[in-house]
DOMI-746438 format. One record per residue (C-alpha): residue number from 1; residue in three letters; x, y negated, z. Coordinates in Angstrom, 2 decimals, always signed. Example, Ala and Ser with C-alpha at 12.3 -4.5 7.8 and 13.67 -1.06 7.14 Angstrom:
# residues 2
R    n  res       xx       yy       zz
R    1  ala   +12.30    +4.50    +7.80
R    2  ser   +13.67    +1.06    +7.14
***
This chain:
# residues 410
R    n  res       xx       yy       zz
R    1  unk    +0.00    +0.00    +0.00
R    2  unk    +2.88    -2.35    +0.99
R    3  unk    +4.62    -1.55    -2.30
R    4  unk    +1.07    -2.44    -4.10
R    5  unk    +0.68    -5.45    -2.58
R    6  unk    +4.27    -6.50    -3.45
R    7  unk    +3.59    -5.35    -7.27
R    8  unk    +0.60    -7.43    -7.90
R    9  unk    +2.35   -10.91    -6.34
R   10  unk    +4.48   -10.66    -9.53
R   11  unk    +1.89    -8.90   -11.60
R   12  unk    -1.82    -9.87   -11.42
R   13  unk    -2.00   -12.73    -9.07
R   14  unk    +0.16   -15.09   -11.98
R   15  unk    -1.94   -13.49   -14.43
R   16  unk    -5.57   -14.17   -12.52
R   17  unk    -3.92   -17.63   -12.30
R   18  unk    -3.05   -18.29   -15.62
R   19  unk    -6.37   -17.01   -16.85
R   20  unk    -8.30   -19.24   -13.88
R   21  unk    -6.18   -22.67   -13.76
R   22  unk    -4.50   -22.50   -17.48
R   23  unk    -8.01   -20.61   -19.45
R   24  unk   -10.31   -22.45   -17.05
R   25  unk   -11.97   -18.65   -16.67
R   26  unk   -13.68   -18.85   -13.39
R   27  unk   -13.87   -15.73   -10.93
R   28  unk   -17.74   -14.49   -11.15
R   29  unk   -18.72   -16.09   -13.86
R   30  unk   -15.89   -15.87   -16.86
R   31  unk   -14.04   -13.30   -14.58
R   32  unk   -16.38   -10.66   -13.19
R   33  unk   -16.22    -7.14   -11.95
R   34  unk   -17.26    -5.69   -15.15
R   35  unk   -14.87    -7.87   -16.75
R   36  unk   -11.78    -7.87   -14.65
R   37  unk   -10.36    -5.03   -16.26
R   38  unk   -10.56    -6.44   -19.38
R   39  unk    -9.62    -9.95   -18.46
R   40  unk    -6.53    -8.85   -16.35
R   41  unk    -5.34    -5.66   -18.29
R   42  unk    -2.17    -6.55   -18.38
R   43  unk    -1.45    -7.56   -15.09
R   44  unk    -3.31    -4.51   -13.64
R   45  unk    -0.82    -1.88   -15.59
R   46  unk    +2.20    -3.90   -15.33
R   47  unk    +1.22    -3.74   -11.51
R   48  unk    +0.96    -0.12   -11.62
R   49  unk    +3.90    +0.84   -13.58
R   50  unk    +5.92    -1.73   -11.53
R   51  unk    +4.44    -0.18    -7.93
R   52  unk    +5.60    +3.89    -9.49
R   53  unk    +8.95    +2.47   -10.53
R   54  unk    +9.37    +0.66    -6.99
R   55  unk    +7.89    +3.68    -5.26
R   56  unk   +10.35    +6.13    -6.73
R   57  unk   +13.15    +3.79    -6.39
R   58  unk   +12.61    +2.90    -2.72
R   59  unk   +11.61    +7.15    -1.79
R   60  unk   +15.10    +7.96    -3.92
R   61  unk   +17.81    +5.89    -3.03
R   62  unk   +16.79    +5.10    +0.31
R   63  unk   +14.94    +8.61    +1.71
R   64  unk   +12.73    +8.69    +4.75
R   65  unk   +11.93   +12.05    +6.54
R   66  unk    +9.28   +12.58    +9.90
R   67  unk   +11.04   +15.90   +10.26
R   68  unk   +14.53   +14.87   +12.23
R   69  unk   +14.30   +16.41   +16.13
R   70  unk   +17.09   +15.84   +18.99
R   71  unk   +18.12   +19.56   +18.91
R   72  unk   +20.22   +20.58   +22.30
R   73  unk   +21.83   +23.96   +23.43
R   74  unk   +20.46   +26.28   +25.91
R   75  unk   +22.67   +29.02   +28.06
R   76  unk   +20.97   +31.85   +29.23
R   77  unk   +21.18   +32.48   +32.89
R   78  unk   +22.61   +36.46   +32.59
R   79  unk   +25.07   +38.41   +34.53
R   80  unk   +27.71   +40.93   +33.07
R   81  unk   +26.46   +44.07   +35.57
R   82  unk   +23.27   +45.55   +35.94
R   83  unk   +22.59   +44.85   +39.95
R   84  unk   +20.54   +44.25   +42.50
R   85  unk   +19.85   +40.58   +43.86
R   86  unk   +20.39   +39.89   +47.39
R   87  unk   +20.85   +36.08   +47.17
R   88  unk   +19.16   +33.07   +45.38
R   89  unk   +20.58   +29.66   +45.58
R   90  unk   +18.47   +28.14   +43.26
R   91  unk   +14.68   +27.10   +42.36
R   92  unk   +12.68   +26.98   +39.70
R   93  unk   +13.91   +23.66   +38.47
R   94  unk   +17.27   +22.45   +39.54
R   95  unk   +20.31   +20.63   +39.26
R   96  unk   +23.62   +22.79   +39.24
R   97  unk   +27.24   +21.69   +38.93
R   98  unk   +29.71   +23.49   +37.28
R   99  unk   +30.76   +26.88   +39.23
R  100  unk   +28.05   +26.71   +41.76
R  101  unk   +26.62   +29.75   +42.58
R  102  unk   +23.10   +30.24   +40.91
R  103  unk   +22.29   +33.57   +42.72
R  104  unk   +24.43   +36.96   +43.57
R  105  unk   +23.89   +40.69   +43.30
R  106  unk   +24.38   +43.33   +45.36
R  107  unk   +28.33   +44.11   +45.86
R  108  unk   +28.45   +46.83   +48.37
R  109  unk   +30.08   +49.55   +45.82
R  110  unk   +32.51   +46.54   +44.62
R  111  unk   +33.68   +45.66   +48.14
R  112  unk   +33.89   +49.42   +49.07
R  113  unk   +36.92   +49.58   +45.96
R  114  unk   +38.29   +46.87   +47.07
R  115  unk   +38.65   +47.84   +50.48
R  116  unk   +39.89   +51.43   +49.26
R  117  unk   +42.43   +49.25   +47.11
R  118  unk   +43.58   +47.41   +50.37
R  119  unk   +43.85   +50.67   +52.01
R  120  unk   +46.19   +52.26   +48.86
R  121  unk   +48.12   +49.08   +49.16
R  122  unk   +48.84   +49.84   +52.93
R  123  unk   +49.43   +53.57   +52.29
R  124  unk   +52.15   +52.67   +50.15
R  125  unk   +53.52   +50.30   +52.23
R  126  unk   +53.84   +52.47   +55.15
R  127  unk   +55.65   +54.85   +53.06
R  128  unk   +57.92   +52.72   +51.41
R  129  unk   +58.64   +52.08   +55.19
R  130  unk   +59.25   +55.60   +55.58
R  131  unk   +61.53   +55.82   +52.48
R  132  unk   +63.78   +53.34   +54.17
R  133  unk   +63.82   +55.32   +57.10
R  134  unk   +64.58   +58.61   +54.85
R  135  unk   +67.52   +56.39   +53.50
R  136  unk   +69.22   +55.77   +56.87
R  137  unk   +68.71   +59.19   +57.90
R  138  unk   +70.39   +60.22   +54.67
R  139  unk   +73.21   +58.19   +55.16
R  140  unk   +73.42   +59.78   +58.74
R  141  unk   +73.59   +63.48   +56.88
R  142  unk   +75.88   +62.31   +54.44
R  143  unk   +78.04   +61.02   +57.14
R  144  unk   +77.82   +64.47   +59.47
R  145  unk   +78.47   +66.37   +56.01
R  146  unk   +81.46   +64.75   +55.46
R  147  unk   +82.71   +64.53   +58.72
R  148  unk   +81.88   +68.73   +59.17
R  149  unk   +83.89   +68.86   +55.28
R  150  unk   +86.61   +67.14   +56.59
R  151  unk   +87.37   +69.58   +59.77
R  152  unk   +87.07   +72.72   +57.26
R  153  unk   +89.39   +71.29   +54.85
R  154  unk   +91.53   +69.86   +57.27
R  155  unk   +91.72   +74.05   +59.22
R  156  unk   +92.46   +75.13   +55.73
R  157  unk   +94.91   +73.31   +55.10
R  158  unk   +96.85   +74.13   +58.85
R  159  unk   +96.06   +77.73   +58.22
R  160  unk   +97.60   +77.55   +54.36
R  161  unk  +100.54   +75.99   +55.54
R  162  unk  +101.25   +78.13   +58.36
R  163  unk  +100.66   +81.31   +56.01
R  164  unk  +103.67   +79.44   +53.71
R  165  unk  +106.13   +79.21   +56.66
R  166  unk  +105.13   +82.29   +58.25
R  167  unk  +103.45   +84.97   +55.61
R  168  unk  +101.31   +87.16   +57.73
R  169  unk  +101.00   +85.22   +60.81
R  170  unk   +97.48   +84.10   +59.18
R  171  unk   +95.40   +87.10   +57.55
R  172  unk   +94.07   +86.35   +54.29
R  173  unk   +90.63   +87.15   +55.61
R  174  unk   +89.98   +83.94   +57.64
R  175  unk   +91.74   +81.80   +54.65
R  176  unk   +88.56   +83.46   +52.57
R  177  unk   +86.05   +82.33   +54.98
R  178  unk   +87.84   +78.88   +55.25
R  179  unk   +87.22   +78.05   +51.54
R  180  unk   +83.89   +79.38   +51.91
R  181  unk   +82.90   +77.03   +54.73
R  182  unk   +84.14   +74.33   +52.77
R  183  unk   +82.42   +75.02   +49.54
R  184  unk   +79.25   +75.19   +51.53
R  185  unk   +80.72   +72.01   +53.87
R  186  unk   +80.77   +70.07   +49.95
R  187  unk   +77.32   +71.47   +48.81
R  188  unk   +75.94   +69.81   +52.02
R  189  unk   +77.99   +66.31   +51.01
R  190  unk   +76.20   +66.98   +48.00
R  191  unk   +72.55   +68.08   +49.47
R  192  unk   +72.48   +64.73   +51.35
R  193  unk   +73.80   +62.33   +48.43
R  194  unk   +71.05   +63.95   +46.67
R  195  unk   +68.51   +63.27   +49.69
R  196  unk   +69.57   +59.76   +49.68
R  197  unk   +69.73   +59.15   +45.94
R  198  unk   +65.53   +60.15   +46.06
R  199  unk   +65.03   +57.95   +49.03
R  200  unk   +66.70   +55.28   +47.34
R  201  unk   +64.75   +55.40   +43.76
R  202  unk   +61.21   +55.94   +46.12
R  203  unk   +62.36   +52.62   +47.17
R  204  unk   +63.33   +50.85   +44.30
R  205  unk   +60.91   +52.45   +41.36
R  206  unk   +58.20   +54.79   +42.50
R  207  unk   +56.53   +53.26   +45.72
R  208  unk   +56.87   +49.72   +43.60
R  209  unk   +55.31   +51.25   +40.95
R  210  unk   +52.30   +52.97   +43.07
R  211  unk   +52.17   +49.47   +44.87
R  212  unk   +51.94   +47.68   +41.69
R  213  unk   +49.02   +49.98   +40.70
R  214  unk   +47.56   +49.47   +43.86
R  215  unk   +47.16   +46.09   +43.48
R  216  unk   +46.32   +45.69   +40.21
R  217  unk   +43.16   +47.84   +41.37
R  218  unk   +42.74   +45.44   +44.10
R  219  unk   +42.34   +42.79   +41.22
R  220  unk   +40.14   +44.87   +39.05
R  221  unk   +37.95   +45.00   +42.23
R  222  unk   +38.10   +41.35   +42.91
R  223  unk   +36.98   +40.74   +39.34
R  224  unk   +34.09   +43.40   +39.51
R  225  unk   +32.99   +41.89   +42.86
R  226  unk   +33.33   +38.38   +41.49
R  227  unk   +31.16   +39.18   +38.78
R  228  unk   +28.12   +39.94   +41.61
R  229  unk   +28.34   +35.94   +41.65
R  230  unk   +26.67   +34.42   +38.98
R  231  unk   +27.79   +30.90   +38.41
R  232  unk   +26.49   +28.02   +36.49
R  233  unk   +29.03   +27.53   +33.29
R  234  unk   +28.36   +24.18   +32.95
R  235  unk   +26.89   +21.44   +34.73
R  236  unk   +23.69   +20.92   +33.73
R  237  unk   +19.63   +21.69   +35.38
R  238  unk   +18.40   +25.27   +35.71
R  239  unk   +15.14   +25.92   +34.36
R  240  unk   +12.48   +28.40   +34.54
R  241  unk   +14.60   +30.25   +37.08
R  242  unk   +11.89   +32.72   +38.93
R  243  unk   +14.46   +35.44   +39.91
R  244  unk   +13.66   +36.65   +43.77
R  245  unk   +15.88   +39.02   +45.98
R  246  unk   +15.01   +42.68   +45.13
R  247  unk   +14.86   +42.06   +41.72
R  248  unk   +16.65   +43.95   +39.25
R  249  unk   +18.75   +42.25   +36.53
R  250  unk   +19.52   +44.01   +33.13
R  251  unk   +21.71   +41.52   +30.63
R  252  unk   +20.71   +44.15   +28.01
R  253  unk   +17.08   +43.44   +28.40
R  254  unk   +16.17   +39.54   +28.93
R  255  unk   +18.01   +36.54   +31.06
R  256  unk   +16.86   +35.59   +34.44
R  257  unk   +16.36   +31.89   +33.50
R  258  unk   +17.91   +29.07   +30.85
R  259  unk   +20.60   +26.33   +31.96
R  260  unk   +20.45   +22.81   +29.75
R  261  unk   +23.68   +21.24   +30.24
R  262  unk   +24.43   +18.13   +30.69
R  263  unk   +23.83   +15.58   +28.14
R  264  unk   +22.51   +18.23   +25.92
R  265  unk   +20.67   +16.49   +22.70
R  266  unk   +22.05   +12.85   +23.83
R  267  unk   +24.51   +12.91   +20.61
R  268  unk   +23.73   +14.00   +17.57
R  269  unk   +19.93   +13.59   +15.87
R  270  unk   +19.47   +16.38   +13.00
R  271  unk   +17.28   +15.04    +9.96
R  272  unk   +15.55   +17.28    +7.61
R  273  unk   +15.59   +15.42    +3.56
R  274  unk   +13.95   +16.58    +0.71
R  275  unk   +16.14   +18.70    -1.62
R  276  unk   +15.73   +15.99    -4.23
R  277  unk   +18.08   +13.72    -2.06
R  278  unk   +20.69   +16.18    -2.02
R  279  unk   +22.74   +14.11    -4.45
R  280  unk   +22.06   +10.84    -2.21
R  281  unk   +22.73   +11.78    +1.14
R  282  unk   +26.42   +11.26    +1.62
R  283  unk   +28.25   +10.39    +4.88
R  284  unk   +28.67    +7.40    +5.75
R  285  unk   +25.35    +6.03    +5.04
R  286  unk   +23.42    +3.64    +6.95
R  287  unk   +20.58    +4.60    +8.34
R  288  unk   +17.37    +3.88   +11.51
R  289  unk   +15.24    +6.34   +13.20
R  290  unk   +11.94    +5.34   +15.78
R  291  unk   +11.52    +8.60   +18.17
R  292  unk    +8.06    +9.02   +19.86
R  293  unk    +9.49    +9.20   +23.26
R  294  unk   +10.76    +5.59   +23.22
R  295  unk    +8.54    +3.72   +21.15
R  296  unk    +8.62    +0.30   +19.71
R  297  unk   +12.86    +0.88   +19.53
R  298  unk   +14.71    +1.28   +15.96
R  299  unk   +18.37    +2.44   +16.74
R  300  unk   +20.80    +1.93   +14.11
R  301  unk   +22.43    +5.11   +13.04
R  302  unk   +25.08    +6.43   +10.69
R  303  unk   +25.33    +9.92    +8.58
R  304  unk   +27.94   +11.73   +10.08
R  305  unk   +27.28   +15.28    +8.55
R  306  unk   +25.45   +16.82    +5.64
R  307  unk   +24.69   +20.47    +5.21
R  308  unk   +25.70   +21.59    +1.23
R  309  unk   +23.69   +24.71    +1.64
R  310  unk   +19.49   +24.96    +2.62
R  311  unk   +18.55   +27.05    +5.66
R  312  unk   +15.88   +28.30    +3.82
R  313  unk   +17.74   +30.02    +1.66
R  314  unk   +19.48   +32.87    +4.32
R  315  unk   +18.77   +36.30    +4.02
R  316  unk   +20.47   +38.77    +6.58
R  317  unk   +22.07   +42.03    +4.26
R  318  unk   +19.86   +44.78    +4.96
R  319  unk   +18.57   +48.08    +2.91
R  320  unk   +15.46   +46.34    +0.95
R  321  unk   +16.49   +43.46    -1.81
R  322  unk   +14.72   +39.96    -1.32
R  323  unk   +12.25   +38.61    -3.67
R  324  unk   +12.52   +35.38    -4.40
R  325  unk    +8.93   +34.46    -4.09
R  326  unk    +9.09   +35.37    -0.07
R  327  unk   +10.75   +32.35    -0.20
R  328  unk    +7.54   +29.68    +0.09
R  329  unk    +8.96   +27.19    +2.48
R  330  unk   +11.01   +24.72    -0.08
R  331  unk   +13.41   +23.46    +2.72
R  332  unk   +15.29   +20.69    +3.61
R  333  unk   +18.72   +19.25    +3.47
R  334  unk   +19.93   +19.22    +6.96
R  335  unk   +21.66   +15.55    +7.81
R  336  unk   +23.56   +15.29   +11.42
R  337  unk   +23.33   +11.28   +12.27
R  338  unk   +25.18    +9.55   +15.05
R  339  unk   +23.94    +6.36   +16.88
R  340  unk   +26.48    +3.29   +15.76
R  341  unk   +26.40    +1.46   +19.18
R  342  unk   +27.36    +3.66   +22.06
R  343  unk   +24.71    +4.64   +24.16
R  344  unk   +22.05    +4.46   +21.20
R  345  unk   +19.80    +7.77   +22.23
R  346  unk   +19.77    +6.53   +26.25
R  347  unk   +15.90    +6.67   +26.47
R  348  unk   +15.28    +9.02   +23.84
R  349  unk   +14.04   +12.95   +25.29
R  350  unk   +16.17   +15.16   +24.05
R  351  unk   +14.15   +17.78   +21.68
R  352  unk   +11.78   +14.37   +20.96
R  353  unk   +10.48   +14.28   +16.97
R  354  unk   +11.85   +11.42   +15.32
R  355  unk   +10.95    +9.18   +12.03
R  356  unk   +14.47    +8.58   +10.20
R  357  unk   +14.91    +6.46    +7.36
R  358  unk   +18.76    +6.21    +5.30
R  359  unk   +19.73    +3.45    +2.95
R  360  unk   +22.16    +3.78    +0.27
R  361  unk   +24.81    +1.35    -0.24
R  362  unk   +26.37    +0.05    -3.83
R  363  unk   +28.36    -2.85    -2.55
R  364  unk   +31.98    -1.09    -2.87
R  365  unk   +30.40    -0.12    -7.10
R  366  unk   +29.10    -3.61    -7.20
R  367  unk   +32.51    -5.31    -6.23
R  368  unk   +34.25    -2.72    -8.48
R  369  unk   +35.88    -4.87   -12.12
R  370  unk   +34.39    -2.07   -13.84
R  371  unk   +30.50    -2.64   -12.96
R  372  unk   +29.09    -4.71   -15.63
R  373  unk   +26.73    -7.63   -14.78
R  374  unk   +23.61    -5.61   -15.73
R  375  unk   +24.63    -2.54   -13.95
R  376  unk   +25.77    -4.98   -11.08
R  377  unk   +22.36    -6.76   -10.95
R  378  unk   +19.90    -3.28   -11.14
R  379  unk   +22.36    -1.88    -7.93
R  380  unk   +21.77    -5.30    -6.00
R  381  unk   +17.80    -4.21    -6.60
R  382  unk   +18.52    -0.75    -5.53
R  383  unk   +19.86    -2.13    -2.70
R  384  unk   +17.85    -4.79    -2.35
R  385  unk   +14.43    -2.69    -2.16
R  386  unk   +15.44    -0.74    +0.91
R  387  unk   +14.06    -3.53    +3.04
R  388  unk   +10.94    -2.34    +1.48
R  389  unk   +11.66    +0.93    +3.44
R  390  unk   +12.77    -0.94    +6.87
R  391  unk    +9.46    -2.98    +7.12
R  392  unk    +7.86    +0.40    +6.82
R  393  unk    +9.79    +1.80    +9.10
R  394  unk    +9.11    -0.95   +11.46
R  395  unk    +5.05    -0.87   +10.81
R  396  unk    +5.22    +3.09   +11.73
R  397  unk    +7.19    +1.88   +15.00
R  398  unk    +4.54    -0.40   +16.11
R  399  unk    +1.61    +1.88   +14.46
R  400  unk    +2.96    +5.44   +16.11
R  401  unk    +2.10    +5.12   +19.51
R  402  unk    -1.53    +4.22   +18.35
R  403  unk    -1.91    +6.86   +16.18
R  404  unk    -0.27    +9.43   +19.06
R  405  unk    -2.94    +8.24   +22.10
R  406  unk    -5.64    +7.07   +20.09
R  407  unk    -6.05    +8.38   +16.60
R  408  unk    -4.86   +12.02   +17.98
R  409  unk    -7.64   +12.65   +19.97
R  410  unk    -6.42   +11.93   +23.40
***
């Protein structure tokens, strides 16, 4: 209607004057409603053609969609174990911080391994104790060994000698049993080197080894009993939390409640444009949006993102082809936008519905040498008409809480 009204100030208002101040045709008596179409002809399809042409230039170059929504991200409240819960620290609807403890399960068979971790740990600490021990009273035999090795050598030596001064004066007999002693005298030397040497490698690689292991299952408890405590991510608000004590939680089967973060939705505004824009939407582009929960506001925004491929397009691979034709929904070229002042959405609900309207912008072609002065002057219209498209913009601003509480039914 606005574009209409526009057309006819240059179309068949000067031509109704010309015909009633330059013809001296009167309206209602040279000029009636039988006649009008006749008399003004031309200024009633110049109007038209003009109001197409200015229609499909303004919808074109400078697109409008009612379909752009302040998407945020939801976590789902889940644990990582199936369990039992014996404690709820929050409501229904609550503020969180980040870590805080949302609600726990039961953790009786988790502390149980981590107690029988502690008690490994402890085990192997009182033997490496006793290893030590072993080691000083291997250093004892070794000592006693070589101290009983020494006297048998030392006899068997007397006893060889004297048998060299004196042949016969020693029988051969007891120089026998001499070297016997002191082969067994040397296996015991050896017996307790060999005592100590185990001693000594429990204490430096096997009991650190089985301590090692005992702690590391002392962790793997710790992390299976900190798992019983389910803590909020991010800070954020819980919502829809109805999870009671005696309640059993299955993260295979459904969450026990959703967590908005924090500023969720409070950044980005995604805008759905008709496919036939998909060669005007660029980034960069300047652009306004109205949102229903904070009426009567238009906050300047700028194209930071735009989707080259249509949602509605996705299939998922599967054992059936896909016809085209289940395709119905046309779809839309998904734009990201960005307010241009900081703090631009403050007000704005996230998940509110949103009227968005883009402009396109010629003035780096226009100030380009190669733009002719023709081609110059039709992109200063293009550009031009776009307030067109902000006055609009403006009337649904003022119009759209109207038409939500009164036209709507409420």
């Amino acid at each position: 209607m606005l574009e209409l009204l526009l057309c006819s100030l240059v179309t068949i208002v000067p031509d109704y004057l010309y015909r009633r101040y330059r013809q001296g045709k009167r309206l209602g008596k040279e000029i009636t409603f039988y006649s009008v179409w006749f008399e003004l002809r031309w200024g009633i399809v110049a109007c038209l053609m003009l109001t197409v042409g200015l229609i499909t230039v303004i919808f074109y170059f400078h697109p409008s969609t009612s379909t752009a929504t302040l998407f945020y991200r939801t976590v789902p409240i889940v644990p990582e174990t199936i369990g039992r819960v014996s404690e709820v620290h929050a409501e229904f609807s609550a503020p969180v911080k980040k870590g805080e403890v949302i609600f726990k399960l039961d953790s009786s068979k988790q502390e149980a391994a981590m107690e029988t971790a502690r008690r490994r740990i402890a085990e192997v600490d009182a033997a490496l104790l006793a290893a030590q021990a072993d080691i000083l009273k291997a250093d004892a035999q070794i000592q006693e060994a070589k101290s009983a090795y020494q006297q048998a050598s030392d006899e068997l030596d007397v006893k060889r000698e004297l048998q060299k001064r004196n042949p016969g004066i020693v029988p051969q007999r007891d120089i026998e049993k001499l070297e016997v002693l002191l082969a067994g005298r040397q296996s015991a030397v050896d017996a307790a080197t060999a005592t100590k040497q185990s001693a000594m490698t429990n204490v430096s690689a096997l009991l650190p080894a089985q301590k090692a292991s005992a702690e590391a299952a002392l962790a793997e408890a710790q992390v299976e009993l900190n798992k019983t405590y389910i803590r909020a991510g991010v800070a954020g608000r819980v919502e829809q939390f109805t999870l009671r004590v005696g309640d059993i939680v299955n993260p295979m089967m459904r969450p026990a409640g959703i967590l908005i973060p924090e500023g969720a939705g409070q950044r980005v505004l995604s805008a759905g444009f008709g496919q036939i824009e998909a060669q005007v939407m660029k980034v960069g582009m300047v652009a306004e949006a109205t949102c229903i929960s904070k009426p009567w506001t238009i906050i300047p925004m700028v194209v930071t993102g735009v989707q080259d491929y249509i949602a509605a397009g996705q299939f998922r691979g599967g054992e059936q082809l896909v016809d085209a034709q289940q395709v119905r929904a046309p779809g839309t070229i998904t734009t990201f936008l960005e307010p241009i002042y900081q703090g631009g959405l403050d007000g704005v609900t996230p998940g509110s519905s949103c009227i968005v309207n883009a402009y396109t912008s010629n003035h780096e072609r226009i100030a380009s040498k190669e733009t002719g002065a023709f081609k110059g002057f039709t992109l200063h219209a293009v550009d031009a008409v776009g307030i067109v498209h902000a006055m609009l913009l403006r009337i649904q601003a003022l119009l759209l809480p109207v038409k939500t509480l009164v036209l709507s039914g409420h």
